[in-house]
Residue frames as qw, qx, qy, qz and C-alpha x, y, z in Angstrom:
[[0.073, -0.036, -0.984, 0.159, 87.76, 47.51, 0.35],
 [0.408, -0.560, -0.586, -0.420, 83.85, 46.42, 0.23],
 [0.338, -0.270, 0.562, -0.705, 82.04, 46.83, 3.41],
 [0.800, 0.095, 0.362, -0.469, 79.31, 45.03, 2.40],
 [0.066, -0.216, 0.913, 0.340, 79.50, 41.44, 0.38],
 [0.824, 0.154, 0.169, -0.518, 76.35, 40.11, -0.93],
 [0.197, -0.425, 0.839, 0.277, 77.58, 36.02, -1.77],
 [0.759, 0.225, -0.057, -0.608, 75.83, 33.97, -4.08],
 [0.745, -0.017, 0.667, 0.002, 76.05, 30.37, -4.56],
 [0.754, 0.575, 0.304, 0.098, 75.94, 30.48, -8.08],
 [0.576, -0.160, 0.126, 0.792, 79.18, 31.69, -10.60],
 [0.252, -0.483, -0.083, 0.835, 79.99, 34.74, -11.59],
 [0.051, -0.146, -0.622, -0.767, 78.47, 34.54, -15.40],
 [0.198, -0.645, -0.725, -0.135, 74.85, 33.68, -13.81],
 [0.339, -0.641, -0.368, 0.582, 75.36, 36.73, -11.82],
 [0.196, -0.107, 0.439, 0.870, 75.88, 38.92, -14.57],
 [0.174, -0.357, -0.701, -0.592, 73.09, 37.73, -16.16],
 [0.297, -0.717, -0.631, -0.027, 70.58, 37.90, -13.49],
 [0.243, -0.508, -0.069, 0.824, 72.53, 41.70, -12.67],
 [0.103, 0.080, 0.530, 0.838, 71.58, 42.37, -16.48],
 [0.268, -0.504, -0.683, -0.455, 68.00, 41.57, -16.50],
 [0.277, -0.467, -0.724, 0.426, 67.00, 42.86, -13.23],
 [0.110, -0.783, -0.280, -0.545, 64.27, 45.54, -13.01],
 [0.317, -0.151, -0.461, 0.815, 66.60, 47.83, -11.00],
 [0.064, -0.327, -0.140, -0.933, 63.11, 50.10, -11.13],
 [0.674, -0.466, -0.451, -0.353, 61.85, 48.28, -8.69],
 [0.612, -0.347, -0.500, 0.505, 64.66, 48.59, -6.12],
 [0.106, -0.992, -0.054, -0.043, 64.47, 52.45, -6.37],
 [0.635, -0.424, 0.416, 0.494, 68.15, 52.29, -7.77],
 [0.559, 0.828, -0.050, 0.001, 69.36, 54.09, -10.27],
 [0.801, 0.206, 0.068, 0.558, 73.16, 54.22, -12.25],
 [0.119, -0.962, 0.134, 0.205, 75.56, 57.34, -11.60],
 [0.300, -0.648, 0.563, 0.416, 78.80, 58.27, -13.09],
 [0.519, 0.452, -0.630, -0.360, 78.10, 56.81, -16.83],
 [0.081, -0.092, 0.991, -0.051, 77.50, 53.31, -15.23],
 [0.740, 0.011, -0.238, -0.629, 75.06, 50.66, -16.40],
 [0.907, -0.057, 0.279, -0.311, 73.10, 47.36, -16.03],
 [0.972, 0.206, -0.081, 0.080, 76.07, 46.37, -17.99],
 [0.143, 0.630, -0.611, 0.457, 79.20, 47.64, -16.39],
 [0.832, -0.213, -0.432, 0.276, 80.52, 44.70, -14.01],
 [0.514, -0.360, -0.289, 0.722, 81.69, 47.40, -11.65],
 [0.091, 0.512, 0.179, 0.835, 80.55, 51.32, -11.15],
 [0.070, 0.044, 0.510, -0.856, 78.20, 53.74, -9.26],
 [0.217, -0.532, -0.805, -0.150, 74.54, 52.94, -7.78],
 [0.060, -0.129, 0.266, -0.953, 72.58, 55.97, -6.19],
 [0.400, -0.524, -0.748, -0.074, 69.76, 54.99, -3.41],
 [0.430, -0.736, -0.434, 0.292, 68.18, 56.93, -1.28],
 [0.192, 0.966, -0.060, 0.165, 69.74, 59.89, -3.20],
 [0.493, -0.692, 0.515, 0.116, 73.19, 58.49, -1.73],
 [0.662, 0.496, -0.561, -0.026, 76.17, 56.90, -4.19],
 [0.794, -0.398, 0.460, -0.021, 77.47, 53.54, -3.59],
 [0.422, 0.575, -0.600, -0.362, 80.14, 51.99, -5.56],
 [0.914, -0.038, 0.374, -0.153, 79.50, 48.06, -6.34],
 [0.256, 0.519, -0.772, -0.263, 81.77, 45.46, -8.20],
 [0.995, 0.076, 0.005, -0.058, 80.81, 41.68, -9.60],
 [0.081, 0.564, -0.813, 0.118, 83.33, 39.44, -8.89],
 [0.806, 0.116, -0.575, -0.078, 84.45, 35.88, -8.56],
 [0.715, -0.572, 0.192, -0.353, 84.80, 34.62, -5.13],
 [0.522, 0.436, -0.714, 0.164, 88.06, 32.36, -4.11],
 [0.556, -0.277, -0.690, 0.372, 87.82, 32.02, -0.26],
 [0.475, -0.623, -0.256, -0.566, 85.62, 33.74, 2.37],
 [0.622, -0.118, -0.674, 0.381, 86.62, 33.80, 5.34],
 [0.336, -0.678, -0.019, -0.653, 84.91, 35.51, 8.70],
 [0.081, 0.159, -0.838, 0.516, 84.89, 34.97, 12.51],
 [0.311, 0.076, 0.777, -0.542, 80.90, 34.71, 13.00],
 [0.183, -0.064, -0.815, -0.547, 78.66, 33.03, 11.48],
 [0.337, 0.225, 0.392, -0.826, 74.66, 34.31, 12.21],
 [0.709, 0.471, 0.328, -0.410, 71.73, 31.43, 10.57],
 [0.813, 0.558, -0.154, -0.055, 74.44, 30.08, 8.04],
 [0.950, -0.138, -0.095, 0.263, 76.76, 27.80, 7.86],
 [0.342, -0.789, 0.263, 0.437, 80.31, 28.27, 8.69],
 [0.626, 0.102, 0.544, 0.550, 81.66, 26.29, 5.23],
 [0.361, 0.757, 0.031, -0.544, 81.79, 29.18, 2.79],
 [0.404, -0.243, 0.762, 0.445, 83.04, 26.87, 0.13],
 [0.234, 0.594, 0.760, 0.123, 79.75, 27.26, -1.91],
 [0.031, 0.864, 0.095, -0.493, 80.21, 30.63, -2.29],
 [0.730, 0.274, 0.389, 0.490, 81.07, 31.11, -5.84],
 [0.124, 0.627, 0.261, 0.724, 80.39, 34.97, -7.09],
 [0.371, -0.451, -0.560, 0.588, 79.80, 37.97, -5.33],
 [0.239, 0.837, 0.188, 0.455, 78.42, 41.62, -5.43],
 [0.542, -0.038, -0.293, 0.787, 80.78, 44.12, -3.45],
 [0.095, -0.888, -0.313, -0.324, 79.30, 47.43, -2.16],
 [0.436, -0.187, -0.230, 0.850, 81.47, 49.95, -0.59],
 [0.212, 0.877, 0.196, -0.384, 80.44, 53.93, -0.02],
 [0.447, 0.722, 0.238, 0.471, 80.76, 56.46, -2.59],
 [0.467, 0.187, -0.240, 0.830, 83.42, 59.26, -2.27],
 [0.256, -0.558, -0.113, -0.781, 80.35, 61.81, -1.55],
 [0.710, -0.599, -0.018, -0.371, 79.55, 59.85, 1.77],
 [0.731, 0.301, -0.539, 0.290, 82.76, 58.20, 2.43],
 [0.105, 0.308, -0.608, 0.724, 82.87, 59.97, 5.46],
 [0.587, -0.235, -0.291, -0.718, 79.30, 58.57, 6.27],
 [0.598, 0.068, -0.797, -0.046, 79.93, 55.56, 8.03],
 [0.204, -0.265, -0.811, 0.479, 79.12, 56.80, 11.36],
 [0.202, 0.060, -0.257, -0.943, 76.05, 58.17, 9.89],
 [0.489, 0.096, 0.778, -0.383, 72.78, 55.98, 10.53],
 [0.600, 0.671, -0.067, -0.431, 71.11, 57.37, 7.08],
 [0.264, 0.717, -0.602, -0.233, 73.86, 56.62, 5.36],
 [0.094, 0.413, -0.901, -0.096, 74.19, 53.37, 6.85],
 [0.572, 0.363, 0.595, -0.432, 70.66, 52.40, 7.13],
 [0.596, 0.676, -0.002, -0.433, 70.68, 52.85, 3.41],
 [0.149, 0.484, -0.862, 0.007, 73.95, 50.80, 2.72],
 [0.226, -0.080, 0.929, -0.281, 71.88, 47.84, 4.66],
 [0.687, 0.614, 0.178, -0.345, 68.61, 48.57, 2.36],
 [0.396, 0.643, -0.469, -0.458, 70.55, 48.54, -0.31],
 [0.000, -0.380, 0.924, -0.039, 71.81, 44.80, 0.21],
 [0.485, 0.298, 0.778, -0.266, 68.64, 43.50, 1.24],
 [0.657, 0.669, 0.153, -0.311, 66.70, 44.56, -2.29],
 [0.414, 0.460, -0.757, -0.211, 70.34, 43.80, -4.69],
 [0.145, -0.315, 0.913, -0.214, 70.62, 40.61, -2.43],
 [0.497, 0.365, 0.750, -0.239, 66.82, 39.47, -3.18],
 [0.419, 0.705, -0.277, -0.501, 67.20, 40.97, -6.99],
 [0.560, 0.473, -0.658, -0.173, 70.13, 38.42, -7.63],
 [0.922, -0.276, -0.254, -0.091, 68.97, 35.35, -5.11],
 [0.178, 0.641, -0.650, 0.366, 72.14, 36.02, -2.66],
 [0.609, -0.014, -0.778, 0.154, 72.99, 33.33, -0.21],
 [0.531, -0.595, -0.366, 0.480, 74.25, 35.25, 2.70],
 [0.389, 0.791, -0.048, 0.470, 75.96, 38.61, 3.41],
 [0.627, -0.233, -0.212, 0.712, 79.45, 39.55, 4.75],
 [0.158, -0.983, -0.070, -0.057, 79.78, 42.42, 6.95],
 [0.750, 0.198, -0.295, 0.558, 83.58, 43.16, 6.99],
 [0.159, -0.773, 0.228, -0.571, 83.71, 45.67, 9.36],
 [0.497, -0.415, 0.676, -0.351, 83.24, 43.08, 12.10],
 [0.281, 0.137, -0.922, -0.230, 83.37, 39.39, 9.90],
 [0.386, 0.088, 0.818, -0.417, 80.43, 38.30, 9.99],
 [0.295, 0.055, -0.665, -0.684, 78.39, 36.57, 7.44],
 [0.377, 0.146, 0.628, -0.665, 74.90, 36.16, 8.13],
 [0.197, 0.404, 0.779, 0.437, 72.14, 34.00, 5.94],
 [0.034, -0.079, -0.028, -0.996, 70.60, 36.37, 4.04],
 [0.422, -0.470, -0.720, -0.286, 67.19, 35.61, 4.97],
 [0.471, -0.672, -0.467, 0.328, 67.87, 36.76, 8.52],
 [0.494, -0.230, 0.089, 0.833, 69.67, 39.81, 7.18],
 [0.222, -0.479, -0.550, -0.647, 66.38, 40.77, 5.18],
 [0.460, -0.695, -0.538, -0.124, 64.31, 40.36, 8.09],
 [0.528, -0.416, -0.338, 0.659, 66.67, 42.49, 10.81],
 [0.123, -0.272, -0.072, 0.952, 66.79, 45.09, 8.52],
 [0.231, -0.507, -0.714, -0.425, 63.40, 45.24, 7.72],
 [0.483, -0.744, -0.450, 0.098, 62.50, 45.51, 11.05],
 [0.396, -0.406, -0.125, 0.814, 65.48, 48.23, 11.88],
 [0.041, 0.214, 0.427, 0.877, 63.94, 50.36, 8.56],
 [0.324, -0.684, -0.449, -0.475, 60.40, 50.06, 10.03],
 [0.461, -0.603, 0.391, -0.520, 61.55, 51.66, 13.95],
 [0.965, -0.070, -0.228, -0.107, 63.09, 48.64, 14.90],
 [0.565, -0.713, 0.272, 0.315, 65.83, 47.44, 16.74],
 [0.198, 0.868, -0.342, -0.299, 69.06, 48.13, 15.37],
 [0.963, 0.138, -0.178, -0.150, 70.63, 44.62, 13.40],
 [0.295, -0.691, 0.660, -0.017, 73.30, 44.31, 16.07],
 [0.864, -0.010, 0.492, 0.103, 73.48, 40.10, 15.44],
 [0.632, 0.718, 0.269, 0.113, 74.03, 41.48, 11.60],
 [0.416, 0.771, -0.077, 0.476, 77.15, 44.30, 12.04],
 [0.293, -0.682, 0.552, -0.380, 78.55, 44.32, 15.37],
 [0.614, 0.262, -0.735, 0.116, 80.73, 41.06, 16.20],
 [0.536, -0.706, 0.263, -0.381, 80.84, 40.00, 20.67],
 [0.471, 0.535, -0.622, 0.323, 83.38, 38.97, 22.34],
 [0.612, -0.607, 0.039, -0.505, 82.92, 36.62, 25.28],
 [0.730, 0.312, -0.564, 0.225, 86.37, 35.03, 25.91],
 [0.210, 0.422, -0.451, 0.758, 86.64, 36.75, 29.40],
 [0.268, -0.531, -0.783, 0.182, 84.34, 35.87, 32.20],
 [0.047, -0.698, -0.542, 0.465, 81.99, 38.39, 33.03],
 [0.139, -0.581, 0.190, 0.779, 82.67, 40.42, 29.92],
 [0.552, 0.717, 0.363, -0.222, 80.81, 41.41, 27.00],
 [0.086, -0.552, 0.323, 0.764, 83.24, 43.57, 24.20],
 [0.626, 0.661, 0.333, -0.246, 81.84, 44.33, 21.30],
 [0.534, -0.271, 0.494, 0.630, 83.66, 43.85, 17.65],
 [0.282, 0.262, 0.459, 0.801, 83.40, 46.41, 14.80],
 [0.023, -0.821, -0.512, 0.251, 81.04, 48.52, 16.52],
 [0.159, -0.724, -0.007, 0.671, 83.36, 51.31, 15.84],
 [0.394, 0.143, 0.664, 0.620, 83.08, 51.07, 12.54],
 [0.128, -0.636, -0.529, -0.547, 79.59, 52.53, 12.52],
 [0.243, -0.893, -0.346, -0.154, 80.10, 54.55, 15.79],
 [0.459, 0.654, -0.354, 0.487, 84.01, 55.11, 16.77],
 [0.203, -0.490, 0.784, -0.322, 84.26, 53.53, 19.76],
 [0.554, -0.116, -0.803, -0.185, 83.83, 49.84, 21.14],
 [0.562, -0.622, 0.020, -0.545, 81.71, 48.92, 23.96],
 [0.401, 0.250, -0.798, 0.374, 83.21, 46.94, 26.49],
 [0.611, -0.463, -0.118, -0.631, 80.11, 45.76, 29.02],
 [0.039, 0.343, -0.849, 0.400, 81.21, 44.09, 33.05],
 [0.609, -0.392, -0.229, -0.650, 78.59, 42.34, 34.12],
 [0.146, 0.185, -0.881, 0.411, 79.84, 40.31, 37.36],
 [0.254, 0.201, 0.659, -0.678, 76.99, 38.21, 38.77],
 [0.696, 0.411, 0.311, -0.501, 74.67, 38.40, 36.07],
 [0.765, -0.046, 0.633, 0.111, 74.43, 35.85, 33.86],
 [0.167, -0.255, 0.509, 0.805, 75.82, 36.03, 30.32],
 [0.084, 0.643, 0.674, 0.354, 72.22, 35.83, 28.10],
 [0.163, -0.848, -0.281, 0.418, 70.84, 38.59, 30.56],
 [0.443, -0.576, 0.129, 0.675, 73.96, 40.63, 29.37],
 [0.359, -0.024, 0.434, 0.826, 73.38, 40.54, 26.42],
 [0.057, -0.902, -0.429, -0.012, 69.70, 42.06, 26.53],
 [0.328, -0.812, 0.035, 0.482, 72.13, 45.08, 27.91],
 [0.361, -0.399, 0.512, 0.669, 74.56, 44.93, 25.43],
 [0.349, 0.319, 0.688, 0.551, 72.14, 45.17, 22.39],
 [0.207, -0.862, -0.390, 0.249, 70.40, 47.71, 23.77],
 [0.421, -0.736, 0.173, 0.502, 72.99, 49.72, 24.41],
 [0.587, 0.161, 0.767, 0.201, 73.96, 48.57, 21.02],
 [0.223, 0.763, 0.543, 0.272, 71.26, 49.78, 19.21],
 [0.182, -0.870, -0.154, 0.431, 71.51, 53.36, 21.47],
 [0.366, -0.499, 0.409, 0.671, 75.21, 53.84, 20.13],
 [0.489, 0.236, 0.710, 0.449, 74.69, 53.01, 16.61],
 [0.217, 0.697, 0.593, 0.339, 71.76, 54.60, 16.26],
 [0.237, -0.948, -0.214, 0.022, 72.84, 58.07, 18.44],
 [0.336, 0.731, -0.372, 0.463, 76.64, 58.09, 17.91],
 [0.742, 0.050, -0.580, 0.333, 79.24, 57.91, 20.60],
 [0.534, -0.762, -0.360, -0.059, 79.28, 58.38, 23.88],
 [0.556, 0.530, -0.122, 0.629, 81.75, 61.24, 25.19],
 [0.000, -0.438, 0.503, -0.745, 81.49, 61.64, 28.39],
 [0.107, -0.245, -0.916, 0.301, 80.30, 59.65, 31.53],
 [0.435, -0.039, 0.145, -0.888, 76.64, 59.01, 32.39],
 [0.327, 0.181, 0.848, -0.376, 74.16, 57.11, 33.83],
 [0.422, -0.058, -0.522, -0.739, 71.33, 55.36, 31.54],
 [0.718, -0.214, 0.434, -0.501, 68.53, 53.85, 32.65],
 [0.233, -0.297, 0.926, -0.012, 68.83, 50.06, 32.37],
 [0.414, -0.146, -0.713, -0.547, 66.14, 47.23, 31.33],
 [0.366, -0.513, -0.762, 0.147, 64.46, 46.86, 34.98],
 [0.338, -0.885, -0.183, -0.262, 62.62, 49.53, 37.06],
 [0.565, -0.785, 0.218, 0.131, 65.16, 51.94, 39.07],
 [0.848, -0.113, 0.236, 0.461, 68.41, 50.23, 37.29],
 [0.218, 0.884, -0.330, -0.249, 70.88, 52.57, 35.87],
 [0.782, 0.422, -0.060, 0.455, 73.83, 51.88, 33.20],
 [0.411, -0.675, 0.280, 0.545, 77.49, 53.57, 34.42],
 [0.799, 0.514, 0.148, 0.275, 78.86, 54.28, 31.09],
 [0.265, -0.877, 0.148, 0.371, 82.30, 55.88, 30.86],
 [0.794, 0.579, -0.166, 0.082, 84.09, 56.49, 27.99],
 [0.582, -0.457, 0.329, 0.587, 87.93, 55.97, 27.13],
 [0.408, 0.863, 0.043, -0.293, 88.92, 58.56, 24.29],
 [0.141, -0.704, 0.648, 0.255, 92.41, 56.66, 24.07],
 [0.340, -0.204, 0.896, 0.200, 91.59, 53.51, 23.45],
 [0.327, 0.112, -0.457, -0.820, 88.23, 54.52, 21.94],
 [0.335, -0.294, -0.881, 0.157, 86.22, 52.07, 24.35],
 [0.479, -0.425, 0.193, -0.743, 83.27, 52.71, 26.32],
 [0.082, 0.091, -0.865, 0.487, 83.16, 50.99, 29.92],
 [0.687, -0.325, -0.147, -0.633, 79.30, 49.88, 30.91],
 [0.316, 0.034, -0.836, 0.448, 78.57, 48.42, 34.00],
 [0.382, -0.625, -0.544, -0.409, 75.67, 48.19, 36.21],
 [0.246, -0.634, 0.305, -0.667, 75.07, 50.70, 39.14]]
């Protein structure tokens, strides 16, 4: 299964074509494994890392958030598919690995004029325009494109829980915030966010510092359910 989706509004022949012609020497992509600018499915190697991609036709899209683009994904005709390669397969809670998986999308995705792009780890299809710019800004020491790969869950009063975080760090985050108001929270919860993603999980209790002078984070993991507990001191 992809991880990444790059969708395109146009069908699946124009996509070809504009996959043929594209001066992949300008994304700093190259072909691996006997694949080419004409194989409709093979191996891409960026950043000195394999990815395996596949063109396809597009039937029905379907995600739980929707970040700067509509929800109708009926206009979604074609797609490019991007999944790791066997050599990094175990990469995923790797930042490199997936900092380069999220480069990669933004330069195919502005190669072949993509629409949006589905994150399936945590369903979320985001216009790609704002998916360019997040990870732009995470590639130059930016923050990390939580809005972009990590889903939030705010069915529960005073509760934050993050969806598909573990994907890219092997646990979810699960933030209490009684009393403070749900925007605030999430300042905390992207943060925190960004921390995990970018530093791996968190395996044993401890106090971070927060986003005001003096404030600490409580963080305690759970190793059963694969949750970390955050809560303010």
């Amino acid at each position: 299964m992809s991880i990444l989706s790059l969708l395109c509004a146009h069908d699946v022949g124009a996509l070809r074509a504009l996959w043929h012609s594209a001066d992949f020497a300008k994304t700093g992509m190259i072909f691996g494994d006997g694949s080419t600018a004409a194989s409709a499915a093979g191996t891409v190697i960026f950043h000195g890392m394999a990815f395996q991609y596949e063109i396809e036709t597009v039937s029905q899209v379907t995600a739980d958030h929707f970040i700067f683009c509509r929800s109708e994904t009926t206009a979604f005709q074609s797609a490019i598919q991007l999944r790791l390669g066997s050599a990094v397969a175990s990469g995923r809670g790797v930042p490199a690995v997936v900092l380069a998986l999220l480069e990669l999308g933004t330069v195919l995705g502005k190669a072949l004029d993509a629409a949006a792009v589905h994150w399936r780890p945590s369903a979320i299809i985001s216009g790609f325009d704002y998916f360019h710019e997040s990870v732009a800004q995470y590639a130059d020491g930016g923050a990390f494109p939580a809005m972009c790969c990590v889903g939030f869950d705010v069915t529960l009063p005073d509760v934050v829980r993050t969806c598909g975080l573990k994907w890219l760090s092997g646990q979810e985050l699960v933030f209490e915030h009684p009393g403070l108001p749900r925007h605030e929270a999430m300042r905390y919860v992207v943060r925190l966010v960004h921390d995990i993603a970018t530093q791996g999980a968190i395996n044993a209790p401890v106090d971070v510092r927060g986003l005001k002078a003096g404030e600490m984070v409580r963080l305690n993991p759970d190793p059963e359910s694969r949750t970390l507990f955050a809560r303010l001191n």
